[in-house]
C-alpha positions as CSV (number, residue, x, y, z in Angstrom):
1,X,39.0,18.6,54.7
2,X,40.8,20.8,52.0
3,X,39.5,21.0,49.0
4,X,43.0,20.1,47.4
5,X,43.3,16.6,49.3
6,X,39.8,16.0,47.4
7,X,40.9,17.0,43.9
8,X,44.0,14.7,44.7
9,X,42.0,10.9,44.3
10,X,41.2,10.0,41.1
11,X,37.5,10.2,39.7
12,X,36.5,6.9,39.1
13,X,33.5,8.3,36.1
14,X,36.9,9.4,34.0
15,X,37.4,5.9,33.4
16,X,34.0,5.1,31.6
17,X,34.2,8.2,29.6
18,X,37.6,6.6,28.5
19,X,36.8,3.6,27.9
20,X,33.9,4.6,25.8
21,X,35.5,7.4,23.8
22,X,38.4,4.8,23.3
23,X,35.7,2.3,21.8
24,X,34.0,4.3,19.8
25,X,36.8,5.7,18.4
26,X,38.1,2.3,17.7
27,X,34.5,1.3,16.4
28,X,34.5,4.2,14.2
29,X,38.3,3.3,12.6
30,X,37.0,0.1,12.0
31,X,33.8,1.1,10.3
32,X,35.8,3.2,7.9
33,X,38.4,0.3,7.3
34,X,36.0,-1.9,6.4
35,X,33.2,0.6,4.6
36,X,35.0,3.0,2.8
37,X,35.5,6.8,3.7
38,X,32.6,7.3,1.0
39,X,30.3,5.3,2.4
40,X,30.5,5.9,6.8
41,X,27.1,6.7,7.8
42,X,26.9,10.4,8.6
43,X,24.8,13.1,10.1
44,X,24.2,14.6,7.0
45,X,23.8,11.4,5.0
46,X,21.2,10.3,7.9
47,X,19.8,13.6,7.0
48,X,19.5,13.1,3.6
49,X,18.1,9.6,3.7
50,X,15.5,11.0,6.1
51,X,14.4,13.9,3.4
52,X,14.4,11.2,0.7
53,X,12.2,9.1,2.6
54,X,9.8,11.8,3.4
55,X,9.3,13.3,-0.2
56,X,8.5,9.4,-1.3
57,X,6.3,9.2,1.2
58,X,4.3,12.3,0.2
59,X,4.6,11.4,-3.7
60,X,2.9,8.0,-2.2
61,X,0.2,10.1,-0.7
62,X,-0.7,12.5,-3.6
63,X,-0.8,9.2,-6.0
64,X,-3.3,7.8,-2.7
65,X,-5.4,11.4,-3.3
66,X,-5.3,10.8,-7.1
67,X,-6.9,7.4,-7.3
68,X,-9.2,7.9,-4.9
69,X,-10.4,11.6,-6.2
70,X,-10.5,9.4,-9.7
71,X,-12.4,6.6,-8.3
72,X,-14.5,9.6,-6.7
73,X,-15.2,11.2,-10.0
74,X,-15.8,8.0,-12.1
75,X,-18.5,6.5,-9.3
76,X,-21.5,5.6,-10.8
77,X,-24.6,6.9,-8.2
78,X,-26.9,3.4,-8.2
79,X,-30.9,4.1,-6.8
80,X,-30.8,2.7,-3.1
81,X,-32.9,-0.5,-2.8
82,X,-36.2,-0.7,-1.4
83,X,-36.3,-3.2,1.3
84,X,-37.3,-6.2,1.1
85,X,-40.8,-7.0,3.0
C-alpha cells in the first residue's frame, strides 16, 4: 500500500470539525442578531467580569476584617464564673 491511495479516501473526523465550526459559526451569527454587536459575550468582557467579581469580593472581605477587628476592640472582658457546686 502507497501512501497516495491512503491520502485518496476521505477522512471521516473532517466532517465533525465541519459540522461544528459550521454551528458555531451559525450560533455565533445568531447571538449577535439577536444581542447586539455591543453586548456578545467576549474574552475580554468574561475577563473583565471575572476582575469585577474578585475586587468585590475582597472589598467584602476587608469590610468582614473591619467589623470583626471592631467588635474585637469594643469587647467588654467579663470575670469567668466560678462553677457552680
Amino acid at each position: 500500500m502507497s501512501t497516495a491511495q491512503r491520502d485518496a479516501g476521505i477522512d471521516f473526523t473532517d466532517i465533525p470539525r465541519a459540522v461544528l465550526s459550521i454551528a458555531a459559526e451559525v450560533v455565533h451569527t445568531v447571538e449577535r442578531a439577536v444581542v447586539g454587536d455591543a453586548r456578545v459575550r467576549t474574552a475580554r468582557g468574561n475577563a473583565w467580569e471575572a476582575v469585577c467579581a474578585d475586587r468585590a469580593r475582597a472589598h467584602q472581605r476587608d469590610e468582614i476584617r473591619r467589623i470583626v477587628s471592631a467588635l474585637a476592640a469594643t469587647r467588654i472582658d467579663t470575670p469567668a464564673r466560678e462553677p457552680v457546686s
